[in-house]
MARMI-567291 format. One record per residue (C-alpha): z, x, y negated; chain; residue number from 1. Coordinates in steps of 0.02 Angstrom, whole numbers, always signed. Layout:
N
> Z_X_Y_A_NUM
...
This chain:
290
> +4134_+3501_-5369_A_1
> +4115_+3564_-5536_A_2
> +4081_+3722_-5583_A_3
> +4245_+3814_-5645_A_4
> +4252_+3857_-5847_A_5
> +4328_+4041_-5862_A_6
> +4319_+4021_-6053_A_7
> +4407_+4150_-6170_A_8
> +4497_+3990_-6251_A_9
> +4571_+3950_-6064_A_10
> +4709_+4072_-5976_A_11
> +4649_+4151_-5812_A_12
> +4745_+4213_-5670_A_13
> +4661_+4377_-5623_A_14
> +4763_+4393_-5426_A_15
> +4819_+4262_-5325_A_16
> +4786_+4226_-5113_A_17
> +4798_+4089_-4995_A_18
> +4799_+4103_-4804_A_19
> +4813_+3998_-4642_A_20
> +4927_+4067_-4511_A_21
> +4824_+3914_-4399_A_22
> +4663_+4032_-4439_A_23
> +4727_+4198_-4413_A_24
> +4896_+4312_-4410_A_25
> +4937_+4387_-4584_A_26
> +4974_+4554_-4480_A_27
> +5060_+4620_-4651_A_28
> +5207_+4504_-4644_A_29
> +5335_+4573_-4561_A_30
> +5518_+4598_-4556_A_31
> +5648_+4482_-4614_A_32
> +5633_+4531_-4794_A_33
> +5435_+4447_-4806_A_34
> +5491_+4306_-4698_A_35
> +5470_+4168_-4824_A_36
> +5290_+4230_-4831_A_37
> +5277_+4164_-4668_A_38
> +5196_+4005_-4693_A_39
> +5010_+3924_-4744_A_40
> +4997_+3948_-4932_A_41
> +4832_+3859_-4984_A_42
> +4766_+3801_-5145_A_43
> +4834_+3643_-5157_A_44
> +5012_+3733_-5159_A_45
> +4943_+3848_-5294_A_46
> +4856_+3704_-5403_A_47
> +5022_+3604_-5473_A_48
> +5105_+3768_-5512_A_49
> +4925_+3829_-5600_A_50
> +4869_+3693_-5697_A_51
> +5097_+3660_-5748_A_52
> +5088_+3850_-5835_A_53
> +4904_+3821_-5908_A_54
> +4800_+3895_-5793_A_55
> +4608_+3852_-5799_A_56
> +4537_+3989_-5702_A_57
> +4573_+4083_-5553_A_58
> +4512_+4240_-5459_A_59
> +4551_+4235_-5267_A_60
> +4598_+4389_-5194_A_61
> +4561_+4461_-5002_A_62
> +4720_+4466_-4881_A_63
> +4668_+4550_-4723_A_64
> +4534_+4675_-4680_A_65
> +4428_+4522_-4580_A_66
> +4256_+4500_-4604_A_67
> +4281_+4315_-4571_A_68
> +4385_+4296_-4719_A_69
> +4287_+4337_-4856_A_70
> +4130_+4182_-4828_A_71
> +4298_+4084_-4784_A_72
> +4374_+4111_-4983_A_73
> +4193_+4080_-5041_A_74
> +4176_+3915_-4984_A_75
> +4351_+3862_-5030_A_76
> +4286_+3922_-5221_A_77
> +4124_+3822_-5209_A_78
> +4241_+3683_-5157_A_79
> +4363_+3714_-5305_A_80
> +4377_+3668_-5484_A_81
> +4497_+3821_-5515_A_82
> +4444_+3991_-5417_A_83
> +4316_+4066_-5545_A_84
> +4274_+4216_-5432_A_85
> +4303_+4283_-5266_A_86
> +4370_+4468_-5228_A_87
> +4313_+4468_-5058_A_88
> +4320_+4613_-4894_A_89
> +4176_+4714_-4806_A_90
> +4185_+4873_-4714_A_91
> +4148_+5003_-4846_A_92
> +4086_+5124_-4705_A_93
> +3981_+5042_-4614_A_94
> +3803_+5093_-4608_A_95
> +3729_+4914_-4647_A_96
> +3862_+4866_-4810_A_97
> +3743_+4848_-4927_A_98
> +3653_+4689_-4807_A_99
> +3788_+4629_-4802_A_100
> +3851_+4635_-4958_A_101
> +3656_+4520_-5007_A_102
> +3726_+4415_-4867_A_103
> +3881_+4355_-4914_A_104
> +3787_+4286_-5107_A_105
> +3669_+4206_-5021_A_106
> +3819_+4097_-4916_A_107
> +3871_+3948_-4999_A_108
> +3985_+3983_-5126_A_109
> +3919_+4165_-5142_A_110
> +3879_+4162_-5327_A_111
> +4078_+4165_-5333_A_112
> +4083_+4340_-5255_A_113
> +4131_+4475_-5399_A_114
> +4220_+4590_-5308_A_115
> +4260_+4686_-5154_A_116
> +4436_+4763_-5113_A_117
> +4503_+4875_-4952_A_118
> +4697_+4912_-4920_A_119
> +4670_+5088_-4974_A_120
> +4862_+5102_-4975_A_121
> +4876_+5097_-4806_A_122
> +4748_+5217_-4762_A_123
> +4834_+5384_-4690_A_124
> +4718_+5485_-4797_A_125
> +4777_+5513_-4968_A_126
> +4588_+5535_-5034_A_127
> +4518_+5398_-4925_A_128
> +4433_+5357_-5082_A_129
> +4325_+5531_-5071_A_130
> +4241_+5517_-4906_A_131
> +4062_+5524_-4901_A_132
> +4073_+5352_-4831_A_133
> +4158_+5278_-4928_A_134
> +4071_+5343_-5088_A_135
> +3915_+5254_-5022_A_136
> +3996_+5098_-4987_A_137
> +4053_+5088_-5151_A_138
> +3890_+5140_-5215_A_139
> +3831_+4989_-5122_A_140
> +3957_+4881_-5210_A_141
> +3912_+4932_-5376_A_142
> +3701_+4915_-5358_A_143
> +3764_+4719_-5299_A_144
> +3845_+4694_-5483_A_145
> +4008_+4685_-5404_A_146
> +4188_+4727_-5474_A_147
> +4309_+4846_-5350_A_148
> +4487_+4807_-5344_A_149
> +4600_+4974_-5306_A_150
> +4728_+4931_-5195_A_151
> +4835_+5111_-5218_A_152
> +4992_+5184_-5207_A_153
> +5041_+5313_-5343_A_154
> +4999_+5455_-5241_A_155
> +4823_+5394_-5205_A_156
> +4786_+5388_-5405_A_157
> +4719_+5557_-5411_A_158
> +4589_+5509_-5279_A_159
> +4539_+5359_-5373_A_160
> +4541_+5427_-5528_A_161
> +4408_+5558_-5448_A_162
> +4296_+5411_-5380_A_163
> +4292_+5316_-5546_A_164
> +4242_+5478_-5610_A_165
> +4085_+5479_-5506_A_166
> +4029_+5313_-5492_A_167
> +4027_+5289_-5685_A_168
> +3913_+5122_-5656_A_169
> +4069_+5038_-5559_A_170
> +4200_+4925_-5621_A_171
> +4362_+4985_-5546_A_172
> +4525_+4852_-5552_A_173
> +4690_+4946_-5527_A_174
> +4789_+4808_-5456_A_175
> +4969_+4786_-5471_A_176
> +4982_+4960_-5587_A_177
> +4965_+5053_-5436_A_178
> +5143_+5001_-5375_A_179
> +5253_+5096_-5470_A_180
> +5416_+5154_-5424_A_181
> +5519_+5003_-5530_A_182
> +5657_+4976_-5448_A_183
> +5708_+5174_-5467_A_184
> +5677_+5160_-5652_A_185
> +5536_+5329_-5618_A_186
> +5400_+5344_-5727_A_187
> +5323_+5510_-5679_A_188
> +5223_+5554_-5586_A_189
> +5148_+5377_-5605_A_190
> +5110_+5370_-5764_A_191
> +5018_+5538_-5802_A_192
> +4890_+5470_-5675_A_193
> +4893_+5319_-5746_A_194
> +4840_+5407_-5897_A_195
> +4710_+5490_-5813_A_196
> +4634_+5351_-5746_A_197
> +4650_+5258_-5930_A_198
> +4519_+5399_-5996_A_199
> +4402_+5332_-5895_A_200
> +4301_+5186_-5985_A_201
> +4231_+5094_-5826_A_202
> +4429_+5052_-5788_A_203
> +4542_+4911_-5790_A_204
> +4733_+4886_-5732_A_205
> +4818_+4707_-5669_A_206
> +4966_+4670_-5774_A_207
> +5035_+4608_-5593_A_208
> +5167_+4642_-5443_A_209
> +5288_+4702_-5550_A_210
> +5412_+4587_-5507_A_211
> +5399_+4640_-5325_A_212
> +5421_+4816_-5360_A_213
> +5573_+4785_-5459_A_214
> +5747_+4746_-5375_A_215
> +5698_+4563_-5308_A_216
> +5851_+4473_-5351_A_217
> +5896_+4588_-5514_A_218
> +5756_+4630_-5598_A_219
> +5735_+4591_-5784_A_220
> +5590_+4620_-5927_A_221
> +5684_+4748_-5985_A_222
> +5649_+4848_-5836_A_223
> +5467_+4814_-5822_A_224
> +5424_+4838_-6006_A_225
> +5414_+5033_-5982_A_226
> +5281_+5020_-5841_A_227
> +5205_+4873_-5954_A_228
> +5215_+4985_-6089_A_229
> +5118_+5116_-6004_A_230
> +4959_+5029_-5957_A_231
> +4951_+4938_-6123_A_232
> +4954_+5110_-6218_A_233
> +4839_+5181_-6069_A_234
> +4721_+5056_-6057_A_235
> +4750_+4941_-6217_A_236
> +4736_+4746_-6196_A_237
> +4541_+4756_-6196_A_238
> +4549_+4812_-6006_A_239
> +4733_+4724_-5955_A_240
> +4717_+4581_-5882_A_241
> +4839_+4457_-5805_A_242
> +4876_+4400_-5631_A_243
> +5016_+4318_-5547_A_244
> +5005_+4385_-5364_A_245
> +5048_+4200_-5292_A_246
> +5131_+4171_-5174_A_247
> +5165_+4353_-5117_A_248
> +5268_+4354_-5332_A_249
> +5385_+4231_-5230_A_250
> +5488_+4359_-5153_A_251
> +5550_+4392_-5321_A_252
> +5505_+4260_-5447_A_253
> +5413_+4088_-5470_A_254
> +5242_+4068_-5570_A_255
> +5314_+4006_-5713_A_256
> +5428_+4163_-5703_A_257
> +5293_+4295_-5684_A_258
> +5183_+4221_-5824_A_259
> +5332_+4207_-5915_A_260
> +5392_+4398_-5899_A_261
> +5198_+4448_-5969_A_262
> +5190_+4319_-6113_A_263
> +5359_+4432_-6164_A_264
> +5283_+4592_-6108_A_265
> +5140_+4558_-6217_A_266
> +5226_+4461_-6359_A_267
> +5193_+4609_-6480_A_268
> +5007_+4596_-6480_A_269
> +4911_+4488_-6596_A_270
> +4826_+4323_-6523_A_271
> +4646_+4432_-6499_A_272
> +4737_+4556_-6396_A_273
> +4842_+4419_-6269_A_274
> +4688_+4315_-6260_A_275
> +4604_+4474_-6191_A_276
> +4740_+4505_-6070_A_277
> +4755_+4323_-6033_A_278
> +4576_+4284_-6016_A_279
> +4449_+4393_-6092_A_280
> +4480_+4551_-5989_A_281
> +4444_+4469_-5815_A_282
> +4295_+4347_-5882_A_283
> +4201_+4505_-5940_A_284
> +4268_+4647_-5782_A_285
> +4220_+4507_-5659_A_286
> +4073_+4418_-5737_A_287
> +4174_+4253_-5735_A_288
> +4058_+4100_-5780_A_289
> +4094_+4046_-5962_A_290
């Protein structure tokens, strides 16, 4: 297969998954409300939808916290023409992460691997971020050349914020703007961390999930653009970048839909600054091949 071409000139979608219920349970999906997540979702699905909305480049994104998972995605993206790069899971405590962290880019289709993440918003432990632990495992993450994606809830930000802060060498990815509070119409307390986090330069934010923390069947650009808003001022389009959170976006909204709702959020910024947010923001926070 050939290699994939993240190029600037292309658009890349920073956040997307795939899963097997045949392989293992998505434990996550429950309740009546996630139901129509409750089938295989696998590249193939993705790929029409992708390449239909202009799509050259991907980044895969981890589901469950299963070490199995992670070599799994990595040999679907040496098997791919579309996933540029791998966000992939490892215990970030265990005493040996940093092995296995060499391990996994040595498997076939490690070279894809740019960048661990954890479900940090469901850990009890509001500065799960903090622990000693942790710290090293991130540490670990970092001295591999790696990318980590924060997986937080708004009252986690202050812990995260306090990690970036001392592990100035790592690349930190806020996914889906921390899930704010959309579908109350809140901005605060979310975006003074937000803003906090911004002032650190070895930062970048997802313009992605909005649409799912919005009012599924009502929600409009109108009411995204102040959380848009937020992260463009915080961060600026230099360290935005887009992702469509396919397929878990189809709760509330198709592809087509999602990248639709950020070509309007970002229709005021000159063609330098949406090519950044479009392409140029992931390619350089994730090392994507050009």
């Amino acid at each position: 297969m050939a290699a994939v071409n993240a190029a600037a000139s292309g658009l890349v979608d920073a956040h997307h998954h795939v899963w097997d219920l045949s392989v293992r349970d998505q434990d996550w999906i429950t309740g009546p409300e996630l139901a129509p997540l409750r089938r295989d979702f696998s590249l193939h699905d993705l790929e029409p939808e992708a390449r239909a909305a202009g799509v050259t480049a991907t980044v895969l994104v981890q589901t469950v916290t299963v070490a199995e998972e992670t070599p799994e995605f990595l040999a679907l993206a040496a098997d791919s023409d579309l996933v540029a790069g791998v966000v992939g899971w490892t215990d970030l405590t265990a005493p040996d992460v940093a092995d296995t962290l060499a391990e996994l880019r040595e498997q076939p289709g490690g070279a894809h691997l740019v960048g661990i993440r954890h479900q940090v918003q469901g850990e009890p432990d509001p500065r799960w971020l903090l622990r000693p632990d942790v710290l090293r495992g991130l540490t670990a993450v970092a001295d591999e050349g790696l990318a980590y994606d924060l997986l937080v809830k708004p009252h986690q930000l202050e812990a995260a914020v306090e990690a970036a802060r001392q592990l100035p060498q790592l690349t930190f990815v806020l996914d889906h703007l921390a899930k704010p509070p959309i579908a109350t119409g809140k901005l605060d307390p979310w975006a003074e961390e937000i803003r906090a986090l911004a002032t650190l330069p070895n930062t970048v934010c997802k313009l992605s999930g909005l649409v799912t923390e919005a009012d599924w069947d009502s929600w409009t650009v109108a009411g995204l653009r102040p959380y848009a808003d937020t992260v463009l001022d915080a961060f600026g389009p230099g360290r935005l970048m887009f992702g469509s959170d396919w397929p878990v976006c189809r709760l509330a909204a198709g592809y087509a839909q999602v990248l639709d709702a950020a070509r309007a959020l970002t229709s005021g910024l000159s063609p330098a600054e949406q090519e950044d947010v479009f392409a140029g923001t992931a390619v350089r926070a994730y090392g994507l091949p050009v």
